[in-house]
mmCIF file of the N, C-alpha and C atoms, coordinates in Angstrom:
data_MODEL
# 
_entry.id   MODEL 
# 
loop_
_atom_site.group_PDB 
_atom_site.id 
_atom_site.type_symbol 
_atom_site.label_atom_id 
_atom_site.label_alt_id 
_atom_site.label_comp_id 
_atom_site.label_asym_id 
_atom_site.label_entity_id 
_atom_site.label_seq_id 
_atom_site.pdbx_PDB_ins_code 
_atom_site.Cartn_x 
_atom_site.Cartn_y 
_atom_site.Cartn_z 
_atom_site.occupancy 
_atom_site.B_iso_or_equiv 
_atom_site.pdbx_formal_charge 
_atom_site.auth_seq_id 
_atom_site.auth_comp_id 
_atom_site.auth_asym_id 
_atom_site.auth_atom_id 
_atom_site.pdbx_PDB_model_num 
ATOM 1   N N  . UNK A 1 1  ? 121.270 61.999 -85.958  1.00 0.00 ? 1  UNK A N  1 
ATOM 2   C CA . UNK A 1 1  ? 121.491 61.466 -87.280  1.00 0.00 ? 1  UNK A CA 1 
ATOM 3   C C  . UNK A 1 1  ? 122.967 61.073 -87.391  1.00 0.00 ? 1  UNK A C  1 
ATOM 4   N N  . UNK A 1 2  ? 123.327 59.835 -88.463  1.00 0.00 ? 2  UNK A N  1 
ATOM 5   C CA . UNK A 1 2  ? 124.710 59.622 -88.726  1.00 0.00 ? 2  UNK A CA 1 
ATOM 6   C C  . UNK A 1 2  ? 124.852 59.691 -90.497  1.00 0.00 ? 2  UNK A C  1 
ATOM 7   N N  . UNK A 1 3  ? 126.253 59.668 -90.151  1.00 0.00 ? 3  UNK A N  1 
ATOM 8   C CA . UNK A 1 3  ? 126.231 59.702 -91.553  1.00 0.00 ? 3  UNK A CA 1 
ATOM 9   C C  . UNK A 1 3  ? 127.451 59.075 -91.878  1.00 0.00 ? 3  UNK A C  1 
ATOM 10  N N  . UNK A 1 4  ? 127.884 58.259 -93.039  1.00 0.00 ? 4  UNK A N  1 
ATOM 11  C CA . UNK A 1 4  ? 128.985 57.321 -92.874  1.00 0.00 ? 4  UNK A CA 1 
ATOM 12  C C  . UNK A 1 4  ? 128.762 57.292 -94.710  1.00 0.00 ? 4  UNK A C  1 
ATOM 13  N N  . UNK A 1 5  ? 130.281 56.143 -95.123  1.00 0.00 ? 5  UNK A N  1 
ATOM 14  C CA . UNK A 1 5  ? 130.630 56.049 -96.474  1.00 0.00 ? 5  UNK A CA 1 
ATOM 15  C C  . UNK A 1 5  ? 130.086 54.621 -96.350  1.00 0.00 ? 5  UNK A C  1 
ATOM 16  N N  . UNK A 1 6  ? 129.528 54.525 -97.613  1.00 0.00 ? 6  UNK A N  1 
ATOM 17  C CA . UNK A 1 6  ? 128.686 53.253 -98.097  1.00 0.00 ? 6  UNK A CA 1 
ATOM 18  C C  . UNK A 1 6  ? 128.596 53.238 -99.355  1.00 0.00 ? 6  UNK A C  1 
ATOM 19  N N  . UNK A 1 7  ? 129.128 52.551 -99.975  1.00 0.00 ? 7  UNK A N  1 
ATOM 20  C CA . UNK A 1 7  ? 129.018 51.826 -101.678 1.00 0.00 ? 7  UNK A CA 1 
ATOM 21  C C  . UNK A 1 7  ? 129.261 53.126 -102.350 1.00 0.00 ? 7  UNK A C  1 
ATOM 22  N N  . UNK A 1 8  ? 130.490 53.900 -102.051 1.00 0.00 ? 8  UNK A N  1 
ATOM 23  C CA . UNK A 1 8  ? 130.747 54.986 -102.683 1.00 0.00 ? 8  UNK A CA 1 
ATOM 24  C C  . UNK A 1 8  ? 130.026 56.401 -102.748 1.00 0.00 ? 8  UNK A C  1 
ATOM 25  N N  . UNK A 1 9  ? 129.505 56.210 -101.664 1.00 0.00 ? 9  UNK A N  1 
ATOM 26  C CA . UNK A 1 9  ? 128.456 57.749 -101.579 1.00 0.00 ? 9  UNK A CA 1 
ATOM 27  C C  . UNK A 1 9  ? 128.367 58.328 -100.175 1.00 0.00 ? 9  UNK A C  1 
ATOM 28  N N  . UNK A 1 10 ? 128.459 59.093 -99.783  1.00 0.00 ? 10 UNK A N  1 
ATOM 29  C CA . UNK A 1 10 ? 128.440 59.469 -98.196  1.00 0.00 ? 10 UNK A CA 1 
ATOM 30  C C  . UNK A 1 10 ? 126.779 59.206 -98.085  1.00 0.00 ? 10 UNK A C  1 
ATOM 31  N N  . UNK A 1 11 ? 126.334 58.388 -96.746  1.00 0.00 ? 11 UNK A N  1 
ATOM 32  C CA . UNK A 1 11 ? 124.832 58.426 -97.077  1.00 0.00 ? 11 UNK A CA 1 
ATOM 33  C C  . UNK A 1 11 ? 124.676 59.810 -95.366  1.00 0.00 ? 11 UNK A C  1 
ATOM 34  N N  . UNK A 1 12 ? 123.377 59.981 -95.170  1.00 0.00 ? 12 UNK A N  1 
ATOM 35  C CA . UNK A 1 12 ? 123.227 60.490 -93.947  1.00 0.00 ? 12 UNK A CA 1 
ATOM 36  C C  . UNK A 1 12 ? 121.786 60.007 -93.621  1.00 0.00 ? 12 UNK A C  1 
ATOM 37  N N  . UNK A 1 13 ? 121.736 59.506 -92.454  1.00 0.00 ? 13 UNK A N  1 
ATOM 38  C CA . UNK A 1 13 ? 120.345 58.522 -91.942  1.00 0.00 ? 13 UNK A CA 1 
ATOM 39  C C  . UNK A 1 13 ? 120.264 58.801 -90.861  1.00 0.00 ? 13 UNK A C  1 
ATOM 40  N N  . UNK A 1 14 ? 118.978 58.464 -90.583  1.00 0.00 ? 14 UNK A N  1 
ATOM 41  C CA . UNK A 1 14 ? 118.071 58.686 -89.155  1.00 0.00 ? 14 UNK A CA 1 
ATOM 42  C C  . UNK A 1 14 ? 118.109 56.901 -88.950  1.00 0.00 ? 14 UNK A C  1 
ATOM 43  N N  . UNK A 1 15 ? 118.920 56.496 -87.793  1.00 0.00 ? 15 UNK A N  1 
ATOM 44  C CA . UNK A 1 15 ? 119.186 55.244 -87.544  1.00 0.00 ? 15 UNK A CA 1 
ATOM 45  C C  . UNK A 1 15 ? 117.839 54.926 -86.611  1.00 0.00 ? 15 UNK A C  1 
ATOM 46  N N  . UNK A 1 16 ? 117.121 53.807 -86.998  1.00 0.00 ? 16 UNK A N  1 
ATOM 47  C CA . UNK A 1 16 ? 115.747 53.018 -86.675  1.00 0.00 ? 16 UNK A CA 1 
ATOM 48  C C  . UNK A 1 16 ? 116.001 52.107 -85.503  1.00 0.00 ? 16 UNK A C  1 
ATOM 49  N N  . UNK A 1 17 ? 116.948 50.870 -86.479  1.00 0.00 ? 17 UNK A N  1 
ATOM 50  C CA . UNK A 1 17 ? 116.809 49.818 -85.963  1.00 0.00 ? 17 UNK A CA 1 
ATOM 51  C C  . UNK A 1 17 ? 118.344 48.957 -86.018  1.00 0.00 ? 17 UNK A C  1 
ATOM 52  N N  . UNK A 1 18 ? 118.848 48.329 -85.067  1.00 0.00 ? 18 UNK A N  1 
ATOM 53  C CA . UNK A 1 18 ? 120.200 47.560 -85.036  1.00 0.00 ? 18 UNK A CA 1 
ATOM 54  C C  . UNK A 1 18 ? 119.820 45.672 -85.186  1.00 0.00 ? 18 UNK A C  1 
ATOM 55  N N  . UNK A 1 19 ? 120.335 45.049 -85.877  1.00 0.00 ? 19 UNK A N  1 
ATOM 56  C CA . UNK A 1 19 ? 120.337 43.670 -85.584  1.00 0.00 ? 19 UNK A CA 1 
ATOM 57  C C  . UNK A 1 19 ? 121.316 43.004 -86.843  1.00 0.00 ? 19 UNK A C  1 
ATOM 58  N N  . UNK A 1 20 ? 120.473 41.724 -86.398  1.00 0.00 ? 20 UNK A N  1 
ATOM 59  C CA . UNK A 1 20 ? 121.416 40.611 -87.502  1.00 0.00 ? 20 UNK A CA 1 
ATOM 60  C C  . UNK A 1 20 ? 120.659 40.649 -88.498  1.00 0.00 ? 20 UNK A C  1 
ATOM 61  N N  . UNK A 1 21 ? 120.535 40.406 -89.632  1.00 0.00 ? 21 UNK A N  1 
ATOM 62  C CA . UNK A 1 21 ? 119.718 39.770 -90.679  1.00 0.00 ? 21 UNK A CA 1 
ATOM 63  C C  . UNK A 1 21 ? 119.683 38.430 -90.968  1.00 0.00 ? 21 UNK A C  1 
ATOM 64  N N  . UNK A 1 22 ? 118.791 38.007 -91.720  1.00 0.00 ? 22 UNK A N  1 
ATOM 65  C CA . UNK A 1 22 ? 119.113 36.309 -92.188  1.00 0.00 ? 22 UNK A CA 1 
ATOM 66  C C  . UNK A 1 22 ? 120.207 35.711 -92.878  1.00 0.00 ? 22 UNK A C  1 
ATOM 67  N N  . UNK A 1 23 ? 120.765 36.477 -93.186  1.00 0.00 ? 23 UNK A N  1 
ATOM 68  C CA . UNK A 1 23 ? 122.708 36.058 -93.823  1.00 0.00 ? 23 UNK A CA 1 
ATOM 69  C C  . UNK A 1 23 ? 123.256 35.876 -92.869  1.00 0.00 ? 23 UNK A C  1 
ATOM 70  N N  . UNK A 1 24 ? 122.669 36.130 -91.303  1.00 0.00 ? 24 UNK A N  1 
ATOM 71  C CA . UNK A 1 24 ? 123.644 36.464 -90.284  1.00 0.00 ? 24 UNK A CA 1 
ATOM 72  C C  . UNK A 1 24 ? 124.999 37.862 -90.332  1.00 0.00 ? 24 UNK A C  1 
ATOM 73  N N  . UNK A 1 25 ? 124.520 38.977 -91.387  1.00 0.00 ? 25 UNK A N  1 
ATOM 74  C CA . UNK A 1 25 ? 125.160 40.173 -90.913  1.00 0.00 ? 25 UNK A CA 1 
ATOM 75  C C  . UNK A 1 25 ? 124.644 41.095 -89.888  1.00 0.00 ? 25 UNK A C  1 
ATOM 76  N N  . UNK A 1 26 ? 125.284 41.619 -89.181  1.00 0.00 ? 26 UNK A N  1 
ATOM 77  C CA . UNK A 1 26 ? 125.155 42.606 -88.497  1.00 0.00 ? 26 UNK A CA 1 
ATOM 78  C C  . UNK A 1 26 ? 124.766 44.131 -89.312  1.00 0.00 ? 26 UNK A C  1 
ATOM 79  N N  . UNK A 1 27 ? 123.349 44.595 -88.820  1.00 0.00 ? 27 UNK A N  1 
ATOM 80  C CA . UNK A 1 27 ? 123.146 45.282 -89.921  1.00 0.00 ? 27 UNK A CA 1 
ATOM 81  C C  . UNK A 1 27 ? 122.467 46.555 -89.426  1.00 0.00 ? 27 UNK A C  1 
ATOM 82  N N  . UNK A 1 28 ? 122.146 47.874 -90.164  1.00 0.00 ? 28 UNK A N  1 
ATOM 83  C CA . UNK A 1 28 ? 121.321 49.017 -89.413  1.00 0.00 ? 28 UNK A CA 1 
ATOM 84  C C  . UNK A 1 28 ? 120.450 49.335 -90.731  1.00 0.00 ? 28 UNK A C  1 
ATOM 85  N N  . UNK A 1 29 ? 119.091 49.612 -90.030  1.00 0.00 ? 29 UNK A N  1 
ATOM 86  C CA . UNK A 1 29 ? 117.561 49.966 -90.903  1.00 0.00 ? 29 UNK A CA 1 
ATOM 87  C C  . UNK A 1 29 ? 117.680 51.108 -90.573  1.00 0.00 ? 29 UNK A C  1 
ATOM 88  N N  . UNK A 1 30 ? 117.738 52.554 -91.704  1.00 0.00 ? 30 UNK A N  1 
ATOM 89  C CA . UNK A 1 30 ? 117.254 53.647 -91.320  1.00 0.00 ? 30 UNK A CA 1 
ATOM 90  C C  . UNK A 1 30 ? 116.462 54.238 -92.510  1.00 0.00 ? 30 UNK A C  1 
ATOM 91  N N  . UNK A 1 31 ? 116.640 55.299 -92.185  1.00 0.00 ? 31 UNK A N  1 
ATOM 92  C CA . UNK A 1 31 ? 115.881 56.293 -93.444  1.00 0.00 ? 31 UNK A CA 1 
ATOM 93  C C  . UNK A 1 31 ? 116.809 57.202 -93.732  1.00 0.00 ? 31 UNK A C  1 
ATOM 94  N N  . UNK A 1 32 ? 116.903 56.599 -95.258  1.00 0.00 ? 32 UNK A N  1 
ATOM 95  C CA . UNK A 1 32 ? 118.099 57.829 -95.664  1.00 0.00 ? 32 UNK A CA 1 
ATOM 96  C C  . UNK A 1 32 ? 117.870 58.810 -96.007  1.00 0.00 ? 32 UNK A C  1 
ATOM 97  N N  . UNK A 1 33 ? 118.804 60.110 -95.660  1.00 0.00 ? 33 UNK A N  1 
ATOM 98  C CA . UNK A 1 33 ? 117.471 61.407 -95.866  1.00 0.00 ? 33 UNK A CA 1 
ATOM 99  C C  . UNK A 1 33 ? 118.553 61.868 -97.226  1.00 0.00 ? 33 UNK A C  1 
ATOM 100 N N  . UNK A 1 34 ? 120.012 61.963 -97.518  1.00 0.00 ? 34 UNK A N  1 
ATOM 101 C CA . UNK A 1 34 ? 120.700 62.238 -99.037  1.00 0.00 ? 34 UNK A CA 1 
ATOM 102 C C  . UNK A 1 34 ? 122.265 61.095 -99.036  1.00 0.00 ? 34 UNK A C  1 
ATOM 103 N N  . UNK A 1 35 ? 122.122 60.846 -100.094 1.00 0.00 ? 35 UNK A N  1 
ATOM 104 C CA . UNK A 1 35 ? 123.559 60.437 -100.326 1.00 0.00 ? 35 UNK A CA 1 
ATOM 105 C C  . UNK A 1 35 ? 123.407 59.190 -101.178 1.00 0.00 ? 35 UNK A C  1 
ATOM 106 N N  . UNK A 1 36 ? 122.118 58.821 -101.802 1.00 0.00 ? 36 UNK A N  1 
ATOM 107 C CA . UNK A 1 36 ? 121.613 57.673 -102.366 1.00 0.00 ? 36 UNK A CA 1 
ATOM 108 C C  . UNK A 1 36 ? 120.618 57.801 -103.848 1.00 0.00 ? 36 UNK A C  1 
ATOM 109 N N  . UNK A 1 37 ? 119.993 56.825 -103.798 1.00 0.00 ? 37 UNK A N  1 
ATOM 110 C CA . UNK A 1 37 ? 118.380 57.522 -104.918 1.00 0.00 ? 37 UNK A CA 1 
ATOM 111 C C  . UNK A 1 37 ? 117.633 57.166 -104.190 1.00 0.00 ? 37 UNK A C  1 
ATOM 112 N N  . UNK A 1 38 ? 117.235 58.627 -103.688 1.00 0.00 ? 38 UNK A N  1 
ATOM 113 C CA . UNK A 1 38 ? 116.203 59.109 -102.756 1.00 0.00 ? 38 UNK A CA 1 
ATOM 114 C C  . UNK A 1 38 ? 116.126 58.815 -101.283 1.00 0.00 ? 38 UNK A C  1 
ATOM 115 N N  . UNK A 1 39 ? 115.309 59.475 -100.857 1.00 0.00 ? 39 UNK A N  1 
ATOM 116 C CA . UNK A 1 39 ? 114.819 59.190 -99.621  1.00 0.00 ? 39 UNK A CA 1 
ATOM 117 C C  . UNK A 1 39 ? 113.477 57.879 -98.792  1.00 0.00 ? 39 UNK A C  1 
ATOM 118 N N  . UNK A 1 40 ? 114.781 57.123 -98.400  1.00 0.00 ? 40 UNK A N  1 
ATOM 119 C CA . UNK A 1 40 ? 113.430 55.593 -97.806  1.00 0.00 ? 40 UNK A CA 1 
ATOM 120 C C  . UNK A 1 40 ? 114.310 55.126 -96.972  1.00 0.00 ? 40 UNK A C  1 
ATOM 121 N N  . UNK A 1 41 ? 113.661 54.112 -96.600  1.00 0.00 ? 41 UNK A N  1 
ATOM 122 C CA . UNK A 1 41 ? 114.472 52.999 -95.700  1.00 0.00 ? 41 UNK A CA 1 
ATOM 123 C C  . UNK A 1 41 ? 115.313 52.044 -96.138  1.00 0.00 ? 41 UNK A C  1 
ATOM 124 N N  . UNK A 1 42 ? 116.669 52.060 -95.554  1.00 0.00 ? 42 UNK A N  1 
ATOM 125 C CA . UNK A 1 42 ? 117.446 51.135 -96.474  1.00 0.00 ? 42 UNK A CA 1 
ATOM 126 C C  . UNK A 1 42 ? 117.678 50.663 -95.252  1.00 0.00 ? 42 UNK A C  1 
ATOM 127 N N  . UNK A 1 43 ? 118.805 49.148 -95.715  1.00 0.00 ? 43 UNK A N  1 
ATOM 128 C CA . UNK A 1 43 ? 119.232 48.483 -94.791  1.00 0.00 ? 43 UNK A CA 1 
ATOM 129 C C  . UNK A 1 43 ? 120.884 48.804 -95.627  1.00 0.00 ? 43 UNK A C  1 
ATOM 130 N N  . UNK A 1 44 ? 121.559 48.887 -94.257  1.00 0.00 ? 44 UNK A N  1 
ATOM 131 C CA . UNK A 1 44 ? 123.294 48.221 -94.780  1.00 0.00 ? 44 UNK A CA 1 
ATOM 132 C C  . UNK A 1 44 ? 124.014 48.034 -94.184  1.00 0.00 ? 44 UNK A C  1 
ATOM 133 N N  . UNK A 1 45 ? 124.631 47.056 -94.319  1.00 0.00 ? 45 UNK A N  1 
ATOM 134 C CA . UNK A 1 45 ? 125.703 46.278 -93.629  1.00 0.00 ? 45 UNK A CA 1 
ATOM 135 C C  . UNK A 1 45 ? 126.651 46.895 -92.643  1.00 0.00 ? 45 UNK A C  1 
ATOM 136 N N  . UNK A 1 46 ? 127.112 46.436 -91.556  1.00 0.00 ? 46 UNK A N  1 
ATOM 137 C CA . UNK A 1 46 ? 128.464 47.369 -91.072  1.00 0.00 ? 46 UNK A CA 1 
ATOM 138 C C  . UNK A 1 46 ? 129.390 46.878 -91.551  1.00 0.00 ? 46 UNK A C  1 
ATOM 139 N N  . UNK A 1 47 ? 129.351 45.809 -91.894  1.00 0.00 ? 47 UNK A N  1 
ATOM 140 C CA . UNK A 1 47 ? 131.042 45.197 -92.718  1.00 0.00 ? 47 UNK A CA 1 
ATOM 141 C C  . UNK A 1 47 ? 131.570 46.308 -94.330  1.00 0.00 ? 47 UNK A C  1 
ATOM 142 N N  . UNK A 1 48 ? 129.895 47.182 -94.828  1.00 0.00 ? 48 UNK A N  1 
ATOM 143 C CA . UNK A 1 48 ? 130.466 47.427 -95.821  1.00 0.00 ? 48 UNK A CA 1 
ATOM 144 C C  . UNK A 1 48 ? 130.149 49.216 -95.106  1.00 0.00 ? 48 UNK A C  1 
ATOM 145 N N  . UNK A 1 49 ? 130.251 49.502 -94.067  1.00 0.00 ? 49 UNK A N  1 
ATOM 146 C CA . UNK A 1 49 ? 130.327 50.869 -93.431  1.00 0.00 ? 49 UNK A CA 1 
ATOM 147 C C  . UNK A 1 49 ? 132.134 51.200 -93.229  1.00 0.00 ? 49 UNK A C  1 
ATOM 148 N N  . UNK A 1 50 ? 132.290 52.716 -93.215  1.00 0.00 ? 50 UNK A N  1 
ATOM 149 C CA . UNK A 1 50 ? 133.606 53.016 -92.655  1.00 0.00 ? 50 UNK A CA 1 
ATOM 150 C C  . UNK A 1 50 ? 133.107 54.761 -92.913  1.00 0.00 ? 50 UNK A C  1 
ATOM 151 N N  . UNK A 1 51 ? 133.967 55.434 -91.712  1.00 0.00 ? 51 UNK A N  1 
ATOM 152 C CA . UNK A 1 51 ? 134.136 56.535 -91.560  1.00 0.00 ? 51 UNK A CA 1 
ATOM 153 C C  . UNK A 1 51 ? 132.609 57.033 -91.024  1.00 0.00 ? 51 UNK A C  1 
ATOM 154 N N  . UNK A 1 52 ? 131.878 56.050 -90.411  1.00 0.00 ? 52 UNK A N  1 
ATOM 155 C CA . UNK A 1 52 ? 131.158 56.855 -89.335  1.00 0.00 ? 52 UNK A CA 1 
ATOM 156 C C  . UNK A 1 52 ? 131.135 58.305 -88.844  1.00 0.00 ? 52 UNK A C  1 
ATOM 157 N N  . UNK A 1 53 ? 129.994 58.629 -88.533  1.00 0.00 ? 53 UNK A N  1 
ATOM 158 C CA . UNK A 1 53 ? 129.995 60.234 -87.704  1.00 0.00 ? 53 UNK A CA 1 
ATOM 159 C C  . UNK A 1 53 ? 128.563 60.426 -86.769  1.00 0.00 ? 53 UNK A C  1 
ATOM 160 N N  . UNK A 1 54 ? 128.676 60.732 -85.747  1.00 0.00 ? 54 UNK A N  1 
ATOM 161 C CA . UNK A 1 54 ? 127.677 61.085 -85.468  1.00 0.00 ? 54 UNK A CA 1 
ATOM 162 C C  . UNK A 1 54 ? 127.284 62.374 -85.533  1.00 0.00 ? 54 UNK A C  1 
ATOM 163 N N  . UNK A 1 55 ? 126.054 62.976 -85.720  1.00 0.00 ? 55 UNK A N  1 
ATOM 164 C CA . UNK A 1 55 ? 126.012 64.541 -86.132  1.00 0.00 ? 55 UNK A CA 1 
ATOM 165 C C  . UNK A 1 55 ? 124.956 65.321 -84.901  1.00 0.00 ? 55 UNK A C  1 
ATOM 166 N N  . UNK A 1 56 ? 125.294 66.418 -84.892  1.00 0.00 ? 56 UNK A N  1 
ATOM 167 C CA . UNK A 1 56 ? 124.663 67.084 -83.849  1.00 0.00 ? 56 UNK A CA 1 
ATOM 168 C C  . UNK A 1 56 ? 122.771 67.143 -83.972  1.00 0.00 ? 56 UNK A C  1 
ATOM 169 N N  . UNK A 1 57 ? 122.735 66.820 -85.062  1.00 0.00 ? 57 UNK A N  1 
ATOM 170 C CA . UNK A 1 57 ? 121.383 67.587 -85.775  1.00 0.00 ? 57 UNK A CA 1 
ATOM 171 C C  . UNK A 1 57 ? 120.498 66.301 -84.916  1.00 0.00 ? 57 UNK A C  1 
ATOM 172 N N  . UNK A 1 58 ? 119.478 66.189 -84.341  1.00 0.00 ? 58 UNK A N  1 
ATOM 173 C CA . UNK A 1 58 ? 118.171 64.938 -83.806  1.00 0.00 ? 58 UNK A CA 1 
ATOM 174 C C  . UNK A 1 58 ? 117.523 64.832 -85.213  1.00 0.00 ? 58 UNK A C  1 
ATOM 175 N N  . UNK A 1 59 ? 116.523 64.010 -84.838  1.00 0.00 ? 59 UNK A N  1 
ATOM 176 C CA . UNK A 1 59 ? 115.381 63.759 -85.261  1.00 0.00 ? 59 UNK A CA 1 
ATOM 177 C C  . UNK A 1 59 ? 113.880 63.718 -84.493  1.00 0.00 ? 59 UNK A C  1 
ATOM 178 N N  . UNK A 1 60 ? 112.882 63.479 -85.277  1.00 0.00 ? 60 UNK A N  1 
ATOM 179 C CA . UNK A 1 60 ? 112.092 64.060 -84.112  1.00 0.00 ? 60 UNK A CA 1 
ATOM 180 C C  . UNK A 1 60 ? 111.390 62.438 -83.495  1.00 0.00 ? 60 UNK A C  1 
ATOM 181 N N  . UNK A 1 61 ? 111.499 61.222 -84.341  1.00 0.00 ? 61 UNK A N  1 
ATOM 182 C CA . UNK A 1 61 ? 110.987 59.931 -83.436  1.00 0.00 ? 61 UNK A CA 1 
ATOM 183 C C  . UNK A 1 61 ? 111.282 59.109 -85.227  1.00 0.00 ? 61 UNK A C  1 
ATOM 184 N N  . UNK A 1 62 ? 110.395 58.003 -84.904  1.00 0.00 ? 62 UNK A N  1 
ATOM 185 C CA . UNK A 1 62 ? 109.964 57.031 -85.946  1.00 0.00 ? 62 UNK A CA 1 
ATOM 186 C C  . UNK A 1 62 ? 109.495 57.697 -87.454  1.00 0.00 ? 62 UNK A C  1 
ATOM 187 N N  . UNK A 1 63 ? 109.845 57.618 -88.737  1.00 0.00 ? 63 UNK A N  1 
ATOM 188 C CA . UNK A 1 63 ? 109.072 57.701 -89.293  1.00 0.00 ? 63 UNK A CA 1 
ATOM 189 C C  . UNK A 1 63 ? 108.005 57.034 -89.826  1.00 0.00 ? 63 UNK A C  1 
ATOM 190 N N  . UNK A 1 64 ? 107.023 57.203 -91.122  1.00 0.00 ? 64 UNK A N  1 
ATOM 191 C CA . UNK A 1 64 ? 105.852 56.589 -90.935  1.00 0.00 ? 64 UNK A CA 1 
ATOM 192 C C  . UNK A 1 64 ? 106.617 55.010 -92.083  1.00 0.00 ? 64 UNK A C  1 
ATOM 193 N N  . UNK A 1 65 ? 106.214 53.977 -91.617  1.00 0.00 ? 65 UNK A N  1 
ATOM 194 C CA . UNK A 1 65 ? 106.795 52.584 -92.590  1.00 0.00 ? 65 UNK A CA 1 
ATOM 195 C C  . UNK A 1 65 ? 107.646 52.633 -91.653  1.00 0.00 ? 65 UNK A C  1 
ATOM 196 N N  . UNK A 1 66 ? 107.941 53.032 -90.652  1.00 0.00 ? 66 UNK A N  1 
ATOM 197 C CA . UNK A 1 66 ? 109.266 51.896 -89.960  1.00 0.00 ? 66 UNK A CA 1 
ATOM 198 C C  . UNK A 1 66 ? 107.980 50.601 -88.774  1.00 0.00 ? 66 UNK A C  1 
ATOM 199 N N  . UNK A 1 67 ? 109.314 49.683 -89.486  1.00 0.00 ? 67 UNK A N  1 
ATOM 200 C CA . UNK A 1 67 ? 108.430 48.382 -88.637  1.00 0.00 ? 67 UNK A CA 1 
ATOM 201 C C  . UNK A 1 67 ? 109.426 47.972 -87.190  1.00 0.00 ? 67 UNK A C  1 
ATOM 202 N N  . UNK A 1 68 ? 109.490 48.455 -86.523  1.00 0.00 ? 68 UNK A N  1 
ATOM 203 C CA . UNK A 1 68 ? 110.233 47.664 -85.007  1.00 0.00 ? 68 UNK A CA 1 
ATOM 204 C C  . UNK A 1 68 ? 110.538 46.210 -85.020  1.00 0.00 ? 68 UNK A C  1 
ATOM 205 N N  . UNK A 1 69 ? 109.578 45.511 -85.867  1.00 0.00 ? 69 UNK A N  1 
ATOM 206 C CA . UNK A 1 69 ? 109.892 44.015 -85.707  1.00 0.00 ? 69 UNK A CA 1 
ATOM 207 C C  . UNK A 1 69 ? 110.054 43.344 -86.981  1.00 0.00 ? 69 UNK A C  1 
ATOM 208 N N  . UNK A 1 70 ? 110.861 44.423 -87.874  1.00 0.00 ? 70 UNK A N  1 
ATOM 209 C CA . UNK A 1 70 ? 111.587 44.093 -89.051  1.00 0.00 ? 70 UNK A CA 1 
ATOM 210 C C  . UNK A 1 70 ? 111.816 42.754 -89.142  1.00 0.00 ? 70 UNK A C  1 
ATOM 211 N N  . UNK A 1 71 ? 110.755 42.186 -90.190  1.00 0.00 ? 71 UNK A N  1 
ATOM 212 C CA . UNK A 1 71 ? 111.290 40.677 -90.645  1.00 0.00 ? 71 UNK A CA 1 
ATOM 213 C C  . UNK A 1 71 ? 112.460 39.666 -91.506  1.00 0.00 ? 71 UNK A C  1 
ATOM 214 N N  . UNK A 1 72 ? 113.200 40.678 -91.732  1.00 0.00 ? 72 UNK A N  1 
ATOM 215 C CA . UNK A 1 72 ? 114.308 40.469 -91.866  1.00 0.00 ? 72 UNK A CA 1 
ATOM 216 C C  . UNK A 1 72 ? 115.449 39.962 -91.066  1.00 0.00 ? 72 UNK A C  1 
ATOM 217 N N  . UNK A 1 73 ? 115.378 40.334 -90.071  1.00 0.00 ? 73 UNK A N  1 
ATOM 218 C CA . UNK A 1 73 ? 116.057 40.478 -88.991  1.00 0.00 ? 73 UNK A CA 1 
ATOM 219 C C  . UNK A 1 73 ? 116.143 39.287 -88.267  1.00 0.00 ? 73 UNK A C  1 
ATOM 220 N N  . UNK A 1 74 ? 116.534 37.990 -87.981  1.00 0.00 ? 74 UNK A N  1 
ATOM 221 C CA . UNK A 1 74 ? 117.136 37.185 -87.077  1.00 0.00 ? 74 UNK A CA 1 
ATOM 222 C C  . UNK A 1 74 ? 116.683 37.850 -85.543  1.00 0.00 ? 74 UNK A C  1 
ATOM 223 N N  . UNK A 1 75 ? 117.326 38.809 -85.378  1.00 0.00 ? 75 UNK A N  1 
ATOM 224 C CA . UNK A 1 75 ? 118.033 39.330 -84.263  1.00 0.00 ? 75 UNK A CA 1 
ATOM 225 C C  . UNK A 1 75 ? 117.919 40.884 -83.908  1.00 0.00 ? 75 UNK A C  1 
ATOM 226 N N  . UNK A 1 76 ? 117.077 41.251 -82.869  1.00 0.00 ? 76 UNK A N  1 
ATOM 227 C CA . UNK A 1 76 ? 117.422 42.831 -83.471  1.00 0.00 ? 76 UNK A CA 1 
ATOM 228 C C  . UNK A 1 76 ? 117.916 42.958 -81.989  1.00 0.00 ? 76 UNK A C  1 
ATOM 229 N N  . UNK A 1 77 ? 118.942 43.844 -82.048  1.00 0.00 ? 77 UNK A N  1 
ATOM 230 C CA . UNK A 1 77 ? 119.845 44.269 -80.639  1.00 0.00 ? 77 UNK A CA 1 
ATOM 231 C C  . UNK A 1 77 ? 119.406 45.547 -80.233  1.00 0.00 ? 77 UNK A C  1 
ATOM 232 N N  . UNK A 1 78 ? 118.772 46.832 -80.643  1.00 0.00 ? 78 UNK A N  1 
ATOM 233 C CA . UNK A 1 78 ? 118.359 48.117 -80.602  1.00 0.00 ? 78 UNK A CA 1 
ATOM 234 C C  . UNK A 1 78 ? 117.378 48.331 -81.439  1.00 0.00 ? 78 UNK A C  1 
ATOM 235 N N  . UNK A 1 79 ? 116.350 48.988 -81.451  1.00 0.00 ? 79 UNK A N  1 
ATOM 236 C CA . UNK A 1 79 ? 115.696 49.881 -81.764  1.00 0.00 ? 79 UNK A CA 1 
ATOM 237 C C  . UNK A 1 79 ? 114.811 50.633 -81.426  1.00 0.00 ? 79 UNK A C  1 
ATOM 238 N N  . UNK A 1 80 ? 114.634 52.042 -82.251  1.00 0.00 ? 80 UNK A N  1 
ATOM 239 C CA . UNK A 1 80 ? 113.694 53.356 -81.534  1.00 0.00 ? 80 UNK A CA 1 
ATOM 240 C C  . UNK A 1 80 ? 112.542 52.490 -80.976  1.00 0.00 ? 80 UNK A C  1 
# 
């Protein structure tokens, strides 16, 4: 899991999926598990990420609603 500062809130996520989106940002799909309203899949930007972490804690795979071939996405460079 990571966990990083985003739009004023520390979020912490189980990272899915890496790519571009159709704006052409560079972007990460996860599931946010606190630091938001509630727990789902968000998308957000790395331009609006800072102070990254990676954390010791795993996860155990995919959760259920993640799509691999996120249509959003232009471009996907990684995912589970």
């Amino acid at each position: 899991m990571i966990s990083f500062n985003y739009k004023d809130a520390v979020r912490v996520v189980e990272p899915h999926l890496v790519g571009v989106n159709t704006k052409g940002n560079s972007c990460l799909s996860a599931f946010q598990i606190s630091g938001g309203s509630g727990q789902s899949f968000r998308s957000y930007l790395f331009d609006e990420m800072s102070g990254l972490e990676v954390s010791d804690e795993e996860f155990s795979g995919p959760r259920p609603g993640y799509n691999p071939d996120d249509s959003t996405m232009l471009k996907i460079i990684c995912r589970l």
